[in-house]
C-alpha positions, 0 to 999 in steps of 0.5 A: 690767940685770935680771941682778942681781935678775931680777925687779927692778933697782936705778936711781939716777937724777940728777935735774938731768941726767935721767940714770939708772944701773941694774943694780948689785948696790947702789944705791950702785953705780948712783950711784957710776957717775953721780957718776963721770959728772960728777954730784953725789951731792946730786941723785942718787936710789936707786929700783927699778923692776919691768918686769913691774908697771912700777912704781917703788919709791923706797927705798934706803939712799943716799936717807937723807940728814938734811942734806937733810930725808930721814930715811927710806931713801924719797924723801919730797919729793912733787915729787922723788919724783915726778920720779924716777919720770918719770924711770925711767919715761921710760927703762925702759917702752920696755925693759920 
């Protein structure tokens, strides 16, 4: 996954199922693959995650959504940002 950026990846993660795709040039790329997967777009949020830091970063353009109490491109739920850090954690430190 780390073709694209080499030093960083773009993850979206589905909240509901715990899945994750990773590796787009954008976040929407990532999510377009879950939602043709059978997710639904609402429970789907853009992060990156940097191997060498292991850190996680939870701001992409697809994470704007008004009708959803996010107006910043960053997950501003506490609790919904938290998880999508599990998330990608649980599944890229091993890869790291």
């Amino acid at each position: 996954m780390l073709k694209q950026f080499e030093c960083y990846v773009k993850v979206t993660v589905h909240v509901r199922r715990g899945a994750l795709a990773g590796g787009g040039e954008y976040h929407a790329d990532c999510e377009a693959a879950l939602v043709a997967d059978g997710s639904r777009q609402q429970d789907v949020w853009g992060a990156d995650w940097y191997p060498e830091s292991r850190q996680v970063r939870l701001s992409a353009l697809i994470n704007i959504r008004h009708g959803h109490g996010n107006r910043s491109m960053r997950v501003e739920d506490h609790a919904l940002a938290r998880h999508v850090e599990a998330v990608v954690g649980a599944m890229l430190e091993e890869a790291a």
